[in-house]
KOLGU-4560 file (N, C-alpha, C; in nm, 3 decimals, padded with zeros to 5 digits):
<recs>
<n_xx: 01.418 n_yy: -01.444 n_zz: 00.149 ca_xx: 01.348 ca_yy: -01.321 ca_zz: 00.178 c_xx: 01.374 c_yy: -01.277 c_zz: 00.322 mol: A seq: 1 type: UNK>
<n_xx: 01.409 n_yy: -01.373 n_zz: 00.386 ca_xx: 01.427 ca_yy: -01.326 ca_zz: 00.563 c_xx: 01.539 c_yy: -01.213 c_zz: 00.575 mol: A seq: 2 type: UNK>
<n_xx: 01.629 n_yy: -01.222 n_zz: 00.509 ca_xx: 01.780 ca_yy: -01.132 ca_zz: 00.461 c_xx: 01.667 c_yy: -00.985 c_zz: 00.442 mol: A seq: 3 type: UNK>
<n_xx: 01.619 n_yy: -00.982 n_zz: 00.350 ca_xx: 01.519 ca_yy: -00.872 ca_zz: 00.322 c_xx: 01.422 c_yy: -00.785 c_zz: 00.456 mol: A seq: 4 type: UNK>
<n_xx: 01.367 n_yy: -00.861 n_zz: 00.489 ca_xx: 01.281 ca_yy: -00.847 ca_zz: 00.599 c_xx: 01.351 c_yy: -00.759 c_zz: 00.721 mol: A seq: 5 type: UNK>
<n_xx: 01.532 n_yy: -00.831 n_zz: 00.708 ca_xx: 01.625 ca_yy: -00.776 ca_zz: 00.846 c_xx: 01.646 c_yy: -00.642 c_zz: 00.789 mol: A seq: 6 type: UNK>
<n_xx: 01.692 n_yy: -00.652 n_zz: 00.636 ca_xx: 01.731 ca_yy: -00.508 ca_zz: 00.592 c_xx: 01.617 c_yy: -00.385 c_zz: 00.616 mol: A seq: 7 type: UNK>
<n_xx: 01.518 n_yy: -00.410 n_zz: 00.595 ca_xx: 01.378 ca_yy: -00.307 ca_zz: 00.578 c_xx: 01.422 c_yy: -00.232 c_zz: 00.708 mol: A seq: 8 type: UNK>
<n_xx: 01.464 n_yy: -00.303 n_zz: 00.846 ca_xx: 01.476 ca_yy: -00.220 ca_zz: 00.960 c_xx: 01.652 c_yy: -00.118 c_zz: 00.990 mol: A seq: 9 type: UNK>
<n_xx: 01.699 n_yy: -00.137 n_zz: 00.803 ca_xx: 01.806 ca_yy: -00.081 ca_zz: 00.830 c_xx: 01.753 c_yy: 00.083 c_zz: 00.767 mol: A seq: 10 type: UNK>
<n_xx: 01.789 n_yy: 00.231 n_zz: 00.853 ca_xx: 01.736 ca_yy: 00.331 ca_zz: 00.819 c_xx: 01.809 c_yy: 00.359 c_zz: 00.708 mol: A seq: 11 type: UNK>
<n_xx: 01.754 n_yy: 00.408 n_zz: 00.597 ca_xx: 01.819 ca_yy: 00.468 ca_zz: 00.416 c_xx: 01.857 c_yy: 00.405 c_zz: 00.350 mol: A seq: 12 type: UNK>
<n_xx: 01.871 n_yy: 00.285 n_zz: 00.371 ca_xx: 01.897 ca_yy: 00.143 ca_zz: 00.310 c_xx: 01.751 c_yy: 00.100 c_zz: 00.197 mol: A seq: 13 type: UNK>
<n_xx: 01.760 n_yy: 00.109 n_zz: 00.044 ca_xx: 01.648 ca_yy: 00.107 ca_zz: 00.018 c_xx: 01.655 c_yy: -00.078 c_zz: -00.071 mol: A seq: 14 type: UNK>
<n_xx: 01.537 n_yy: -00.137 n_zz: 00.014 ca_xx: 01.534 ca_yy: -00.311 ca_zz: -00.027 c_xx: 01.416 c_yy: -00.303 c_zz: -00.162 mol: A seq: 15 type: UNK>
<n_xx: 01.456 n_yy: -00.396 n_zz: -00.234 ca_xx: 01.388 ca_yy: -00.392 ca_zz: -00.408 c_xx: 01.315 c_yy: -00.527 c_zz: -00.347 mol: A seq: 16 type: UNK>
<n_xx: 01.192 n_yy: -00.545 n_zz: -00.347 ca_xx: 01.127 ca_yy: -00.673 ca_zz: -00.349 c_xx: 01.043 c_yy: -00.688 c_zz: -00.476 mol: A seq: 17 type: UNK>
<n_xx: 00.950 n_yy: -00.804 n_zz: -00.490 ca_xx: 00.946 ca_yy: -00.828 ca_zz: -00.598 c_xx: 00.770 c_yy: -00.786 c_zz: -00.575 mol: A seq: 18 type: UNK>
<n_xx: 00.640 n_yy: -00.776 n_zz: -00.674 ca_xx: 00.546 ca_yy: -00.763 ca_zz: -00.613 c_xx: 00.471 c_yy: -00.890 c_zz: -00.570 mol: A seq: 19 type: UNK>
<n_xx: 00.532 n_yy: -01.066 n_zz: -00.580 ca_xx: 00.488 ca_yy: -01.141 ca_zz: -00.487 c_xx: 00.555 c_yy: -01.114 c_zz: -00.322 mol: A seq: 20 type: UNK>
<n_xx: 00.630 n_yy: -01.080 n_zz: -00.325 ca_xx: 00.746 ca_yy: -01.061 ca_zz: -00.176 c_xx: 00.647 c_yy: -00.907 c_zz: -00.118 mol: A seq: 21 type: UNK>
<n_xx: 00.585 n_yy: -00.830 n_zz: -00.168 ca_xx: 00.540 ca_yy: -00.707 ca_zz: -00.134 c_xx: 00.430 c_yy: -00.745 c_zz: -00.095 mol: A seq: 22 type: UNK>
<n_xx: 00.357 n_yy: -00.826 n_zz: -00.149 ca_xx: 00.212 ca_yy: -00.913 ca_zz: -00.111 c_xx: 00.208 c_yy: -00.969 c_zz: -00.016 mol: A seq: 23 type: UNK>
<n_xx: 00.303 n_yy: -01.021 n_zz: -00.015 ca_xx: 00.349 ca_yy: -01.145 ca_zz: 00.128 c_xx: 00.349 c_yy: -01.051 c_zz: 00.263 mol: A seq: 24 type: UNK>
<n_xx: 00.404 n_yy: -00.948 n_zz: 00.238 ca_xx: 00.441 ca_yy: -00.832 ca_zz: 00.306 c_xx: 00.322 c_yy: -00.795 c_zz: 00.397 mol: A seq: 25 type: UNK>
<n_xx: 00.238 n_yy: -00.808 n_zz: 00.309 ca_xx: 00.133 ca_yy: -00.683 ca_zz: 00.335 c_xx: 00.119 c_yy: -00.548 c_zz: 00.262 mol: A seq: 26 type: UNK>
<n_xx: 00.231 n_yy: -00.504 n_zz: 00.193 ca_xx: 00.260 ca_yy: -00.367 ca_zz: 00.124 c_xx: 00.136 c_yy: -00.320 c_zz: 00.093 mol: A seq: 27 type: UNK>
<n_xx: 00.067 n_yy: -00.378 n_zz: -00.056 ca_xx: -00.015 ca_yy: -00.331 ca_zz: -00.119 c_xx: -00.159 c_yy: -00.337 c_zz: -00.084 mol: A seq: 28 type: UNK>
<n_xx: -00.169 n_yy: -00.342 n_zz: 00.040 ca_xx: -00.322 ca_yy: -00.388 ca_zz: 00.109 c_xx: -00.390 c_yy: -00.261 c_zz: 00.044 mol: A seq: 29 type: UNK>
<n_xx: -00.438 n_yy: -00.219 n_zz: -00.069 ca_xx: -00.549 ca_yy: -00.135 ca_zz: -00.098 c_xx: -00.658 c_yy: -00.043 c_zz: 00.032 mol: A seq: 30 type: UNK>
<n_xx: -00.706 n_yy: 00.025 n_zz: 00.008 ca_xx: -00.756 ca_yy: 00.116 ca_zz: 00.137 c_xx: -00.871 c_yy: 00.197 c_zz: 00.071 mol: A seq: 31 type: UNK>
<n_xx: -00.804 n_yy: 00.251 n_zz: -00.028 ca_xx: -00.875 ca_yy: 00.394 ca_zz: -00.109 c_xx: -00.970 c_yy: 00.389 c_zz: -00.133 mol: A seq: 32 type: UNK>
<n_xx: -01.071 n_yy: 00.532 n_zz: -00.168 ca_xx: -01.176 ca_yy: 00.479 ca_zz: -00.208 c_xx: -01.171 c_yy: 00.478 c_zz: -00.351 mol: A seq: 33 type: UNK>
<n_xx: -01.312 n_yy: 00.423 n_zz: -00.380 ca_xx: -01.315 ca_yy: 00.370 ca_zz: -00.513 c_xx: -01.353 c_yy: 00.509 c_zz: -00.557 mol: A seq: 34 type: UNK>
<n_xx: -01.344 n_yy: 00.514 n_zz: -00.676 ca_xx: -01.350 ca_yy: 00.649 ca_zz: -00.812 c_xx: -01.524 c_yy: 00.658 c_zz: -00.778 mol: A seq: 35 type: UNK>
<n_xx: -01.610 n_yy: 00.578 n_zz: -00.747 ca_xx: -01.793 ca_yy: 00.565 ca_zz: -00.737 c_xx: -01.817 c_yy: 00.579 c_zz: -00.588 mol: A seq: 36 type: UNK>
<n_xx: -01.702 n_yy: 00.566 n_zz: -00.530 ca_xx: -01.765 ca_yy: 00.647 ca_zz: -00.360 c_xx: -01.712 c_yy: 00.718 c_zz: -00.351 mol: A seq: 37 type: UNK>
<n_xx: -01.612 n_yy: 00.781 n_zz: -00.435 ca_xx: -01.576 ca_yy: 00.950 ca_zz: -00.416 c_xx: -01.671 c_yy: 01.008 c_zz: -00.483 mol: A seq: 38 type: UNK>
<n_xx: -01.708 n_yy: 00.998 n_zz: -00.563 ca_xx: -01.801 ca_yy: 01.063 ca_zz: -00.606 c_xx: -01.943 c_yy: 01.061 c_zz: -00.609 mol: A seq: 39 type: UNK>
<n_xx: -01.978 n_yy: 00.962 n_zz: -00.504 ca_xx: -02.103 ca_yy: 00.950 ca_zz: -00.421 c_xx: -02.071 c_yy: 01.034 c_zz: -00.346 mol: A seq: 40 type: UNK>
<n_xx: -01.978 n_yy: 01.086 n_zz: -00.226 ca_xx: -01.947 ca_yy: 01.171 ca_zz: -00.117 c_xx: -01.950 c_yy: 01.311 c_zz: -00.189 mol: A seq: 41 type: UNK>
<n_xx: -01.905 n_yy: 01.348 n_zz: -00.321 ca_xx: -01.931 ca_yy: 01.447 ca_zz: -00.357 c_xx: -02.068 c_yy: 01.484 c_zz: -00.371 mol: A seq: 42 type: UNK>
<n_xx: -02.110 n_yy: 01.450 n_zz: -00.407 ca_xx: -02.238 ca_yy: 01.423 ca_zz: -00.434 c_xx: -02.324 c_yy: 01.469 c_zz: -00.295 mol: A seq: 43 type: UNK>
<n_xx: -02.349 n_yy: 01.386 n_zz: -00.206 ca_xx: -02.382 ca_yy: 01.375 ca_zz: -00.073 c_xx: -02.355 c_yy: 01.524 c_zz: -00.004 mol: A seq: 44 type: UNK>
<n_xx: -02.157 n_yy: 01.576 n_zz: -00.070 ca_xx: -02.184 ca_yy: 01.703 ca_zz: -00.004 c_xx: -02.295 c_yy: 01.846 c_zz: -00.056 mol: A seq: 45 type: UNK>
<n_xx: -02.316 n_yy: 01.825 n_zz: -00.199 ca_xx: -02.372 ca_yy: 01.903 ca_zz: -00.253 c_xx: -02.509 c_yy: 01.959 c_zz: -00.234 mol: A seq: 46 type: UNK>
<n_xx: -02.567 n_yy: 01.802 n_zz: -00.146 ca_xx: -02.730 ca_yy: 01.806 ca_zz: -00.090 c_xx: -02.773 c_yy: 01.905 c_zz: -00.021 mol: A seq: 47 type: UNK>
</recs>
């Protein structure tokens, strides 16, 4: 995977990892909100 890691800093060069290698990464660290606090905030704006 280190071969990988060097490529990512090559520009238009696109690297295929796998989704344990994307994990490892960091890639998929989730953020969003959930579908029940968007629509608590909707909600909230409506008050």
């Amino acid at each position: 995977m280190s071969d990988k890691i060097l490529d990512l800093n090559t520009p238009g060069l696109v690297v295929e990892v796998s989704k344990e290698e994307a994990a490892e990464l960091g890639a998929f660290e989730e953020d969003a909100l959930s579908e029940e606090d968007a629509q608590e905030a909707t909600e909230e704006q409506e008050d």
